[in-house]
C-alpha positions in Angstrom: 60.5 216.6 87.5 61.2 215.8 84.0 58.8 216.5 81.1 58.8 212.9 79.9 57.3 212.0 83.5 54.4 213.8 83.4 52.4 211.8 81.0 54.1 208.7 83.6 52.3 210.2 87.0 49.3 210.8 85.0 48.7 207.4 83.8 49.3 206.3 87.0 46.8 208.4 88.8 44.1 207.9 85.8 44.8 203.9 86.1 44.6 204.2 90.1 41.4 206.2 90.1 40.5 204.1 87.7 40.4 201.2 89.8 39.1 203.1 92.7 35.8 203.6 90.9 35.5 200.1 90.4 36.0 198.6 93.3 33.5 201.8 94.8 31.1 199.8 92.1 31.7 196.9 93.3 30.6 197.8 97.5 28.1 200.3 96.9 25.5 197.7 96.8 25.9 195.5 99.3 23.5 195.5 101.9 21.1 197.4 99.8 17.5 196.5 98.6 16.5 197.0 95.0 13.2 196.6 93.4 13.4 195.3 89.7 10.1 195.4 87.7 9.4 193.1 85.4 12.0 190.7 87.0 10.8 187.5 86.2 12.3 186.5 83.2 15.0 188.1 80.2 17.1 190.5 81.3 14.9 191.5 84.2 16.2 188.8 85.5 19.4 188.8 85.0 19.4 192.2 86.9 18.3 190.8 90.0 20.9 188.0 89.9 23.7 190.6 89.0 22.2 192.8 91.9 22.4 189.8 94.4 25.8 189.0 93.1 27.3 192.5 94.5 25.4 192.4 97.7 21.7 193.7 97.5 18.7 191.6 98.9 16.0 192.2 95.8 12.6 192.4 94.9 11.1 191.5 92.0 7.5 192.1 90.2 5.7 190.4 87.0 2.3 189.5 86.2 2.4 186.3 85.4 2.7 184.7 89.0 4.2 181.0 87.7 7.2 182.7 86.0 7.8 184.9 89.1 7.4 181.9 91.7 10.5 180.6 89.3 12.5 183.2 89.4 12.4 183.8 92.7 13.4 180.2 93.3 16.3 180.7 90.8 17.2 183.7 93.0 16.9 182.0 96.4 19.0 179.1 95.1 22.0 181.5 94.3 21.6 182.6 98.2 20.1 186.1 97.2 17.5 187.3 99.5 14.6 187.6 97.4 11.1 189.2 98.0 8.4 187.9 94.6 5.5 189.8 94.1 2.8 189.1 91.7 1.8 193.0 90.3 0.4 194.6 87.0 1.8 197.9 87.6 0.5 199.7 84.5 -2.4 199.8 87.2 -1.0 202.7 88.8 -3.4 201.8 92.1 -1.3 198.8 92.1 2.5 201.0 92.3 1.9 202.7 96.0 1.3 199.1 97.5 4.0 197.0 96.1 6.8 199.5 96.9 5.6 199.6 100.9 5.8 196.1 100.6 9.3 196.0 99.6 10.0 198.5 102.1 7.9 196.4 105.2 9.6 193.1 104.0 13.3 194.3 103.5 13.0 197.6 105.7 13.9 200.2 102.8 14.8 200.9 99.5 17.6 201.8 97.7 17.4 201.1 93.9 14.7 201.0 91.5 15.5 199.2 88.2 12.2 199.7 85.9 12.3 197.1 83.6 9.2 195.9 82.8 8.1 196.1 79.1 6.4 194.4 76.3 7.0 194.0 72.5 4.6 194.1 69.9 6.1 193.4 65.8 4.0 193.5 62.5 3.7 196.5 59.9 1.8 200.1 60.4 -1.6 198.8 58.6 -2.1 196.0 62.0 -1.6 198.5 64.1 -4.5 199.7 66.7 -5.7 202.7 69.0 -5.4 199.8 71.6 -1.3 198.2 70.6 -0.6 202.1 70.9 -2.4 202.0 74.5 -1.2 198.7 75.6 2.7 199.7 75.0 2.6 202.6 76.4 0.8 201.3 79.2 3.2 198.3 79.9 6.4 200.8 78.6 5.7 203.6 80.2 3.0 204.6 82.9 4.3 201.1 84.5 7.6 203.1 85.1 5.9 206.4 85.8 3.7 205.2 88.6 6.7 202.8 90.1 9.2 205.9 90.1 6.8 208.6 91.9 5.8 205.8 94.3 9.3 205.0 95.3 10.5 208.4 95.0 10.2 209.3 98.8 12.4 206.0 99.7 14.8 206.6 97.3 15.0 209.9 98.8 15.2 208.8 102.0 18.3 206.1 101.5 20.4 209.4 100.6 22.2 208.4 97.2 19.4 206.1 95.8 19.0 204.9 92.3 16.7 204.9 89.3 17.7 203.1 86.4 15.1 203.1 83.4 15.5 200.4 80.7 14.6 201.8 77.3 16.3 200.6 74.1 17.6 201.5 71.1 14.1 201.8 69.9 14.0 205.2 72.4 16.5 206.6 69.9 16.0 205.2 66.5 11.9 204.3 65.4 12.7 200.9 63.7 9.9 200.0 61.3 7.4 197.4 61.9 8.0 198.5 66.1 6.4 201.7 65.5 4.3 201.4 69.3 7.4 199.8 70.6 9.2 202.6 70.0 6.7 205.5 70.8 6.4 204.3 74.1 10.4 203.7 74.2 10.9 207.3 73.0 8.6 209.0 75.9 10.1 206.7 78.3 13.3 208.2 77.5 12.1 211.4 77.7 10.6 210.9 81.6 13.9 209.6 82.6 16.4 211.9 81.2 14.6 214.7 82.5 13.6 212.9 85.9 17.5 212.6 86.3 17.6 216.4 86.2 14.8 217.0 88.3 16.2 214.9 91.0 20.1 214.8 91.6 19.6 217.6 94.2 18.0 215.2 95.9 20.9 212.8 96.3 18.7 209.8 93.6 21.0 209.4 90.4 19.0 208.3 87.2 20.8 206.1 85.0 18.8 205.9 81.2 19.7 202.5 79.8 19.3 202.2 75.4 20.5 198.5 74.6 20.5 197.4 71.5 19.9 194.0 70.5 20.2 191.0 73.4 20.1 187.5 73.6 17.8 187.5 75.9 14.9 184.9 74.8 12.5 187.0 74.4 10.8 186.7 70.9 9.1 183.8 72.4 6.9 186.0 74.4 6.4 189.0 72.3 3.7 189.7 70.3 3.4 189.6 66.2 0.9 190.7 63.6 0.8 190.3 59.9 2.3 187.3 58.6 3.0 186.2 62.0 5.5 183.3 61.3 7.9 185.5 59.1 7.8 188.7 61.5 9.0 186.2 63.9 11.5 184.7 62.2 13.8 188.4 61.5 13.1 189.3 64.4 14.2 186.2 66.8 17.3 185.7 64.1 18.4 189.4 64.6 18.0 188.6 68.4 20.1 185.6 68.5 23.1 186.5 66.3 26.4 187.0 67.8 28.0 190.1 67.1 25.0 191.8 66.5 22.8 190.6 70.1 24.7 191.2 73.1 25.1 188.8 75.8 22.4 189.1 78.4 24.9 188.6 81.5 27.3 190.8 79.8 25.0 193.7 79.7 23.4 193.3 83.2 27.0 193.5 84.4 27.4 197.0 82.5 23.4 198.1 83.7 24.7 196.9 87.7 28.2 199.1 87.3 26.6 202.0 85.4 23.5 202.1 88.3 26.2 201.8 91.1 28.5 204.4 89.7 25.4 207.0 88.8 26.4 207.2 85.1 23.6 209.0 83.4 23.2 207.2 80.5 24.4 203.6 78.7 24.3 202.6 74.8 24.9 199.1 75.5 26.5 197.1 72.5 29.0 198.2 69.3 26.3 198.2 66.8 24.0 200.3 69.0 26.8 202.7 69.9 27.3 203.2 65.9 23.9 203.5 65.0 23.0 206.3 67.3 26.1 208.1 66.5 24.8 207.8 62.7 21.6 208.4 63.0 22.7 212.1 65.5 25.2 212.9 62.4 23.2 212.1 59.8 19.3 211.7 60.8 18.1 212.2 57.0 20.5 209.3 55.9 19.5 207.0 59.0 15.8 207.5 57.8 16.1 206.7 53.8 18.2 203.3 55.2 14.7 202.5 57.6 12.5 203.1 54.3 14.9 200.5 52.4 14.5 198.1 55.7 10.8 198.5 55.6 10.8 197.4 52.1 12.8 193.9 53.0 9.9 193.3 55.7 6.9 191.3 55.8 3.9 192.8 54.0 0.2 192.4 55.6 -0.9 190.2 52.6 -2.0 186.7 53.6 -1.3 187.8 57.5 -3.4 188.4 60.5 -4.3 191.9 62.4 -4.0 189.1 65.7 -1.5 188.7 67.9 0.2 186.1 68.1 2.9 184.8 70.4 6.3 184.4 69.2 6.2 180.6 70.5 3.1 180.1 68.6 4.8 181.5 65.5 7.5 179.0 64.8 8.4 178.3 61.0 11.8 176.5 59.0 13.6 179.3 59.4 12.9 179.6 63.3 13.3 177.7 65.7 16.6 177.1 63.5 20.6 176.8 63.7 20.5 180.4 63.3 18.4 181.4 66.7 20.2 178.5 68.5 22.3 181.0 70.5 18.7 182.8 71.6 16.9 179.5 72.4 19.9 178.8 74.8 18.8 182.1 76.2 15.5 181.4 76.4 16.3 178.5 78.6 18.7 180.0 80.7 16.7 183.2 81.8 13.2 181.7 82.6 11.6 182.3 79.0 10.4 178.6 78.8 
């Protein structure tokens, strides 16, 4: 064989195996049953749709029972199989019993997507013992206590699946998300080495760090300070293409990356480049944060309450420049 065809019959294989992968994406979840925490809304779920898409009957868990009862309508109108189940699962009592549920209703269970979270904005000086408690709570115990309760199942299905939804705040402490991130960071942490612990087993882990979606969501998170301007960066920054990623776009990329057993995603260009910045040059990425901070609300004239991002509206948002997130907000059960 000539020299010049070698590069030919290796494009070709790369390209066919290529392909193979995919379409093995595609399959390997029909007739499954996954378990999404935290599924009732945002990308959550958009997860469970994207999981019913390719085949799997799904399960999904929030607190808030009206938004789940939604969502599992939205799921059962698509012709998904859907099991809803009202569950605080920061109460680790409250793990053990929904995942034998899932398994008595749907008769196993092959993927575990821990989703569930909450976000909490405003500067250092608002901060409390309890914020600390209640992110890490809701960002990480809740996936703890899901994971070891499922563990046997996933065990038992004989190439199950884990994937953990962190963020780029698991990798980069922005300021003014300091709890946020903390629990984001030690989230990362469990699953990256959970995926070590556990591949002898036959369960893949998949670690998930998206950067900024256009999910909705700054209409249910939680701000301190001056309220009204933390909420307006933040829900601009969330809505803004080219910087916030397309919900749908990245529960396609979550879906494929769980299916194939990839270890870990940076979802979104501006997330890739900023943690490829901040692992070359960490001292740099830290002096930019300090200049940030400076360009961010101070305390003066704010609140050390909470207050929800809906009840925090302003000129600048609701505005044309969150339009693209208020459609979001619409479309994935955030209203």
């Amino acid at each position: 064989m000539g020299h010049w065809r070698l590069p030919l019959v290796g494009l070709a294989l790369g390209t066919a195996l290529g392909l193979r992968a995919r379409r093995g994406s595609r399959t390997m979840l029909r007739g499954r049953v996954a378990l999404v925490t935290g599924g009732s809304r945002g990308l959550g779920l958009e997860l469970a749709r994207e999981l019913g898409r390719r085949g799997a009957s799904v399960a999904i868990c929030a607190r808030d029972p009206e938004t789940l009862d939604r969502a599992a309508a939205d799921l059962e109108r698509r012709g998904i199989p859907a099991l809803a189940v009202a569950a605080d699962v920061g109460d680790a009592s409250q793990a053990a019993p929904l995942v034998e549920r899932v398994v008595a209703h749907f008769g196993s269970l092959d993927v575990l997507v821990n989703n569930a979270g909450t976000i909490s904005v405003g500067p250092l000086d608002t901060l409390t013992h309890t914020d600390l408690a209640d992110a890490m709570r809701t960002n990480f115990w809740d996936a703890v206590s899901v994971t070891l309760a499922a563990l046997p199942f996933l065990r038992a299905s004989g190439d199950g699946r884990v994937v953990n939804i962190v963020s780029l705040g698991g990798k980069i402490a922005v300021p003014h998300l300091l709890a946020y991130s903390a629990s984001k960071f030690a989230l990362a942490g469990f699953s990256e080495g959970l995926a070590a612990e556990v591949r002898a087993t036959g369960v893949m882990v998949t670690t998930v760090y998206p950067g900024l979606m256009r999910t909705g969501s700054p209409r249910n998170a939680l701000f301190k300070g001056r309220h009204r301007a933390e909420y307006a960066w933040f829900s601009i920054s969330d809505a803004l293409p080219g910087l916030a990623m397309n919900v749908s776009r990245a529960a396609r990329r979550i879906v494929t990356g769980c299916a194939r057993g990839e270890p870990s995603l940076v979802l979104s260009l501006p997330a890739r480049l900023a943690v490829a910045a901040h692992a070359a040059l960490p001292g740099a990425t830290i002096r930019l944060l300090i200049l940030v901070n400076r360009l961010l609300p101070g305390i003066r004239g704010g609140t050390t309450r909470a207050v929800r991002g809906r009840d925090s509206e302003s000129a600048w948002s609701p505005s044309i420049l969150t339009r693209p997130g208020e459609r979001a907000a619409r479309t994935q059960n955030q209203v």
